[in-house]
N, C-alpha and C positions, 0 to 999 in steps of 0.2 A: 577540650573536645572541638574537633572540627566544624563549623558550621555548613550546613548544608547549601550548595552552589547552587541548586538549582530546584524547583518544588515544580513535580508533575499531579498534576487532577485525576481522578480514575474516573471514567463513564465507562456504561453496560448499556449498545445502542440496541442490542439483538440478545444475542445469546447467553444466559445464564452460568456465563463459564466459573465465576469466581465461589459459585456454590455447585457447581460441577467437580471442577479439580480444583479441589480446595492446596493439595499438596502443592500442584503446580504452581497456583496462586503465590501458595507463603515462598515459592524458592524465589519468581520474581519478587518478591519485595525485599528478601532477603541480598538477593541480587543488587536491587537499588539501596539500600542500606550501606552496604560496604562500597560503595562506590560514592555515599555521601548525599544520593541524594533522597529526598522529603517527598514522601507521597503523601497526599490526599487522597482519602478514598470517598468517591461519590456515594450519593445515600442508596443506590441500589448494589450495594458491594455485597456479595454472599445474599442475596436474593434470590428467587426464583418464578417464574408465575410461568412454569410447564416449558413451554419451547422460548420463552423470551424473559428476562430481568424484571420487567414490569409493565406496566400498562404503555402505550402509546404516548399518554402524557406527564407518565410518571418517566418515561427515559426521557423526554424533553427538559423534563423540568430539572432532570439530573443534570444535564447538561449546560442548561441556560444557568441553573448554580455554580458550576465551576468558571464560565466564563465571564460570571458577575465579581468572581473572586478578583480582589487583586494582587493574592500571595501568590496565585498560581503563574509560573511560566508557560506551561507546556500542557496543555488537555492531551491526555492518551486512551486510549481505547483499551481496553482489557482485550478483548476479541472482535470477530465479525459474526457473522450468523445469515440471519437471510432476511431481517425486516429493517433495518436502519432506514429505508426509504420515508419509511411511515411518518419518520421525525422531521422531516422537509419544510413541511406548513407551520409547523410549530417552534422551531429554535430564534431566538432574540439574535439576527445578523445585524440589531441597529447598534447594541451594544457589543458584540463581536468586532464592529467598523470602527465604533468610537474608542473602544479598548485593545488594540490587538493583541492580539499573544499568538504563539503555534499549538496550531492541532497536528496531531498526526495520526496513522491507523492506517488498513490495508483489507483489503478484499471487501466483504460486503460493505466497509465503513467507505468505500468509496462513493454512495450515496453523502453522505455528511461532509466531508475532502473537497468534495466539487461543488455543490452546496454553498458550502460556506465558501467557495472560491472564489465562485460568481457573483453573491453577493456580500458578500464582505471582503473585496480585495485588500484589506488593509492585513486582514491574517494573515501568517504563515502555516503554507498548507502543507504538510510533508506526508507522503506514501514510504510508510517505514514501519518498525516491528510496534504491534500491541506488547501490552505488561503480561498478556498470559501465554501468549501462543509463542513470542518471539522474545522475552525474558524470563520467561519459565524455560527455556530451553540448557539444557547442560554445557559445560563448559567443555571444549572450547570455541566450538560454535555460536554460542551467544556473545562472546566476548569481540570475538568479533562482528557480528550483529551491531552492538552497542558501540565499539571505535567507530564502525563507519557513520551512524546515529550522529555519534559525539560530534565528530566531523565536518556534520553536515548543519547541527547547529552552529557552529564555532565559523562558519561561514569559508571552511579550507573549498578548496578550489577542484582537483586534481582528483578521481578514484581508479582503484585499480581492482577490478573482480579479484572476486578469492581464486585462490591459485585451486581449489576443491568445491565441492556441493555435494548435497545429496538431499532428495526426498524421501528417504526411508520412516516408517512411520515408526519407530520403534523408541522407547524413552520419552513418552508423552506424561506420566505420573513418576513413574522410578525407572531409575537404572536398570534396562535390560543387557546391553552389550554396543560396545561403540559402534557409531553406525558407519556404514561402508560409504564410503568417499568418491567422489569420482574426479577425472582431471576436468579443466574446466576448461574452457574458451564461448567465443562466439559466434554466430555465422551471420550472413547477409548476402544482400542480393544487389545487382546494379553496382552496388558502391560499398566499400568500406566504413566509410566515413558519412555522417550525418549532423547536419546541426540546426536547431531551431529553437522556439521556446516550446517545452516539453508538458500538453496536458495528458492524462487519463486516469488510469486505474483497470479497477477488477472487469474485466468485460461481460461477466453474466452478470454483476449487477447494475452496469448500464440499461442493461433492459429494463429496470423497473424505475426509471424515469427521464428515459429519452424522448424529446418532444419538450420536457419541459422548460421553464426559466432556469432551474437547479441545472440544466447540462451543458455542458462547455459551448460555447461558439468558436469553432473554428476558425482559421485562416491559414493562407501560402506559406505562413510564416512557422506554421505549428507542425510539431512532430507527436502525434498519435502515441500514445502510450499506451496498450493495453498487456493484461496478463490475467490467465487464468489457471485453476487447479481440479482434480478431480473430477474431470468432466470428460463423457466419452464423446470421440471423433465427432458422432449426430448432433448433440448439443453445441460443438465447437463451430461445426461448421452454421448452422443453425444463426448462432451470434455473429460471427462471419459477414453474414450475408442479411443481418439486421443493419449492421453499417455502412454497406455497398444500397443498399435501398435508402436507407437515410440521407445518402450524400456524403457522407466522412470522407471516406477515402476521395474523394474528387476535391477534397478543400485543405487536405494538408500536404506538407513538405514532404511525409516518408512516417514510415510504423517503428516503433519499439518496441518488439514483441518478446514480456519475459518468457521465460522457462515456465512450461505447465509440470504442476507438482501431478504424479500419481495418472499421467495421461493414459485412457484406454481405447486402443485403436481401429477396436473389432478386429484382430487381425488382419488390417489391411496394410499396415508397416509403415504408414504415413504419418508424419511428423502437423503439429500445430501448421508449422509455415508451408509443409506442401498445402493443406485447406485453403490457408491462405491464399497462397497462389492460385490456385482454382479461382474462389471468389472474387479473385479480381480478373480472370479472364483476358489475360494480358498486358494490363493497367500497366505502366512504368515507376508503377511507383516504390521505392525504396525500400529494401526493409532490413535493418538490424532484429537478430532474433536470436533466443535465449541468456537476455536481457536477466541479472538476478535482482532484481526489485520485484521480488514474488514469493510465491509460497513453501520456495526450496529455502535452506540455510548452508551458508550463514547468507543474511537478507542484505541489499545494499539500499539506503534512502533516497528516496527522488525529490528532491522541491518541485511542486509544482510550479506549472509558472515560469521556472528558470529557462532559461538560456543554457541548451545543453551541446555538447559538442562530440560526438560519440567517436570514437574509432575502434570499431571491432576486429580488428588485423591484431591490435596489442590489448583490447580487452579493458581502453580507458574511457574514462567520462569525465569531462570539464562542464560543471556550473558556476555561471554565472548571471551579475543582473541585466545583462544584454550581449549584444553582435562584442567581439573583441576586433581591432582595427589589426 
């Protein structure tokens, strides 16, 4: 029998998905099984306590368990939800620092991603698929999910967007019908081409710890990453213009702005990045956009941190651990 290459941790930071969709659940693992590798499931696995996995300190304490572990590689996230913030004050970054391993997860776990970014730079932080949302997903869309994942641990250099996407919500527990595809590309403003060391995440759950130690400190050097999903034009612009107040856009290089899954416009026909543009009111500042390291499939991983080199003419991205000569 093959021995297993790699052992992922499971944490439940927010949402009680693994006793939600329980089906979902078993296809990701079933998923990671035939692909060899070893899960661990955190002690809040198939829990529940109403809209969250568990208490406050019981998702910390999940957590600070698997980072104590030292069979684990890889802490993954089952899902996001809406409280992950909550866990901020309470996860062990001293043993995170002295231990590193990668975390990874996406949307609301972008609380936890940045977090541990700032203060445990010894992690690897990666914005990439959860075990439920993003490997519970049918094939062939997860498969490619999980090459570009693989990829991005294995430290390859080079990606190239999927040649298709789609946010269709359909096949979330069983098979209802393949979902419809769309061509893919990407667009930008000023320039084609970007490069810098790449932080962010989910943009609406920036808000629930901006200000703090836990949120990134910018610099000239840094490329903005945000992306969000499900959220109409108001709330979009809303967060928007929580950043232009904050100072962000005045301290980095240029935006990465993924693809918003399930965007609602109020019938006004405007897209994420016209908002954008508005809220910045002129600004020169650069922006790559519909970026797929978000909440469409198949999902592409971002290292935080990295050194990214974007060119959206041909729809590629080079990470690495700094400026290339």
């Amino acid at each position: 029998m093959t021995q297993p290459t790699l052992t992922i941790g499971l944490f439940s930071p927010s949402t009680p998905i693994t006793a939600v969709s329980p089906l979902r659940f078993k296809r990701a693992q079933a998923f990671l099984d035939a692909h060899g590798v070893r899960l661990v499931t955190g002690a809040l696995t198939g829990q529940s306590d109403g809209y969250r996995s568990g208490s406050i300190q019981a998702r910390a304490a999940e957590l600070n368990a698997l980072a104590r572990d030292p069979a684990i590689d890889v802490i993954m996230a089952a899902i996001g939800g809406m409280n992950s913030n909550a866990l901020l004050p309470y996860l062990d970054y001293a043993t995170m620092q002295a231990h590193p391993k990668t975390i990874v997860g996406y949307s609301d776990v972008t609380a936890i991603l940045l977090a541990v970014y700032m203060q445990a730079p010894a992690y690897r932080v990666l914005y990439g698929p959860t075990l439920v949302a993003g490997l519970g997903e049918f094939a062939p869309l997860v498969d490619e999910t999980w090459t570009n994942f693989q990829r991005v641990l294995a430290d390859a250099e080079t990606f190239q967007a999927p040649a298709q996407w789609t946010d269709e919500r359909a096949n979330w527990e069983t098979f209802d019908h393949p979902k419809q595809l769309r061509a893919n590309r990407w667009g930008w403003t000023r320039t084609s081409r970007l490069a810098g060391r790449i932080v962010g995440g989910n943009l609406n759950t920036m808000s629930g710890f901006l200000g703090t130690k836990y949120f990134p400190t910018f610099t000239a050097d840094d490329l903005l990453f945000i992306e969000d999903a499900e959220k109409d034009i108001a709330t979009v612009e809303r967060s928007f213009a929580m950043l232009k107040l904050a100072g962000v856009f005045d301290r980095v290089a240029g935006v990465v702005l993924g693809k918003h899954a399930l965007f609602e416009d109020a019938g006004t026909g405007r897209r994420p990045v016209d908002v954008l543009l508005e809220v910045l009111a002129g600004q020169p500042l650069p922006i790559i956009y519909d970026y797929d390291s978000c909440h469409t499939v198949p999902m592409m991983t971002t290292p935080i941190g990295a050194y990214a080199m974007f060119d959206a003419a041909n729809a590629t991205v080079r990470f690495t651990a700094g400026p290339q000569a």
